[in-house]
C-alpha atoms as a printed R data frame, in Angstrom:
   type eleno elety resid chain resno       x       y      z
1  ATOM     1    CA   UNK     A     1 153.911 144.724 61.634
2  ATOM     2    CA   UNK     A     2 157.315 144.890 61.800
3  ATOM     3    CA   UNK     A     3 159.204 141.825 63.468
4  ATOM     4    CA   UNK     A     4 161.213 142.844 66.995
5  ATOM     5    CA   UNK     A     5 164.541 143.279 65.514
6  ATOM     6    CA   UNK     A     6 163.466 146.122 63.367
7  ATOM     7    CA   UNK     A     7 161.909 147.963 65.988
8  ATOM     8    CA   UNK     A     8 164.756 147.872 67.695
9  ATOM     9    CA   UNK     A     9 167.040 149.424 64.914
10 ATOM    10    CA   UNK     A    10 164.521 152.081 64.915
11 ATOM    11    CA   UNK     A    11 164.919 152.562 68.405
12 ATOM    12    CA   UNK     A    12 168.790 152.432 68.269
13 ATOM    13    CA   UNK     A    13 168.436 155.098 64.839
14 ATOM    14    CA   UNK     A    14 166.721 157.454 67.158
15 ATOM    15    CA   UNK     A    15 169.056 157.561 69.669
16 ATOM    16    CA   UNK     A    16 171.960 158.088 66.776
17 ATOM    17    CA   UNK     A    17 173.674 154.639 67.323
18 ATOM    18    CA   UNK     A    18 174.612 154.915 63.830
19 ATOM    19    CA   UNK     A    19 173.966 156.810 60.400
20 ATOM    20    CA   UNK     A    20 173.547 153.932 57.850
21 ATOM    21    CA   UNK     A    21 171.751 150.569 57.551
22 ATOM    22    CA   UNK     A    22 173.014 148.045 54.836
23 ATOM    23    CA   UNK     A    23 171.477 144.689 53.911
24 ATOM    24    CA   UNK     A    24 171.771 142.535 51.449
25 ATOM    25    CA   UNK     A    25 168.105 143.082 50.047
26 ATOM    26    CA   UNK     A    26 165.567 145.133 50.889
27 ATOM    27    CA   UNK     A    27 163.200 142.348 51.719
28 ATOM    28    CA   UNK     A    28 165.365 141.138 54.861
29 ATOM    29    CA   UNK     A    29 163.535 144.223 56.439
30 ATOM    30    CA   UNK     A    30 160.372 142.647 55.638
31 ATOM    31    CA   UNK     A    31 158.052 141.440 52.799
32 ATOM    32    CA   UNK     A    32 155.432 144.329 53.233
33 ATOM    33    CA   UNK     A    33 156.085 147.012 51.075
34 ATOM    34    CA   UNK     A    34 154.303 149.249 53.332
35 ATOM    35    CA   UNK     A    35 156.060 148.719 56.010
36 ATOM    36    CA   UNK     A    36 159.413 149.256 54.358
37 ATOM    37    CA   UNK     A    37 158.479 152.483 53.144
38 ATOM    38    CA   UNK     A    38 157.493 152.956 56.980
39 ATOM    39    CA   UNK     A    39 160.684 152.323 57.743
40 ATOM    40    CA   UNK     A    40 162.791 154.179 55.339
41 ATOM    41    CA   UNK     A    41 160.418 157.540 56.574
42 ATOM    42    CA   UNK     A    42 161.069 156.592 60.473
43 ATOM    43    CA   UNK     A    43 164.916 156.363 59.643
44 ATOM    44    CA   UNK     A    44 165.233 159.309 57.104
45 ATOM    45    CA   UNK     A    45 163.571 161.658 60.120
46 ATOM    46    CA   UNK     A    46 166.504 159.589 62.749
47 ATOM    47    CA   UNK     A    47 168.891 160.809 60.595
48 ATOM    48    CA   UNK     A    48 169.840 157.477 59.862
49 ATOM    49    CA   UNK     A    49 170.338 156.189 55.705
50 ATOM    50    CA   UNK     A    50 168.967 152.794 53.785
51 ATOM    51    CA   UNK     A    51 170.899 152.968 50.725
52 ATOM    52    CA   UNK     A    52 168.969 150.908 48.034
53 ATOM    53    CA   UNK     A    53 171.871 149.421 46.225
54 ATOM    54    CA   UNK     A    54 174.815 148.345 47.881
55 ATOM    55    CA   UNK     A    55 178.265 146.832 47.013
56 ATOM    56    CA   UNK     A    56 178.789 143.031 47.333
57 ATOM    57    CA   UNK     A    57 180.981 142.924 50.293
58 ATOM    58    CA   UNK     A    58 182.347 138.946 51.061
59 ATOM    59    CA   UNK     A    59 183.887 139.115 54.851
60 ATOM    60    CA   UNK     A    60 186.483 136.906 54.179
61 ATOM    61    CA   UNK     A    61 188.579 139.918 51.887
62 ATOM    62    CA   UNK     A    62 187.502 139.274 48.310
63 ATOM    63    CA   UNK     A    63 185.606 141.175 47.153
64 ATOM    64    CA   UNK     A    64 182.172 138.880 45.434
65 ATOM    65    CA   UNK     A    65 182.005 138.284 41.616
């Protein structure tokens, strides 16, 4: 089962509150590979996108090594 948070973003990606998900790792969604793949189908169908590799982005401007 997916924790609160989550169902919220899918809420919020049905409603188009935005078009792309990032996190750092695909298990911050949760450890279940079921319900990851649950989640990348109820977001896909939103409209919304979980790309599965992302940039290393450091907020204070450099960019990490």
């Amino acid at each position: 089962m997916l924790c609160p948070g989550i169902q919220e973003l899918i809420q919020d990606a049905t409603r188009s509150r935005f078009t792309i998900v990032l996190a750092e790792a695909m298990d911050r969604f949760s450890h279940d590979q079921e319900d990851i793949t649950g989640l990348f189908k109820r977001m896909t169908f939103s409209g919304a996108q979980i790309p599965r590799e992302t940039p290393h982005i450091c907020i204070s401007g450099s960019r990490a090594p």
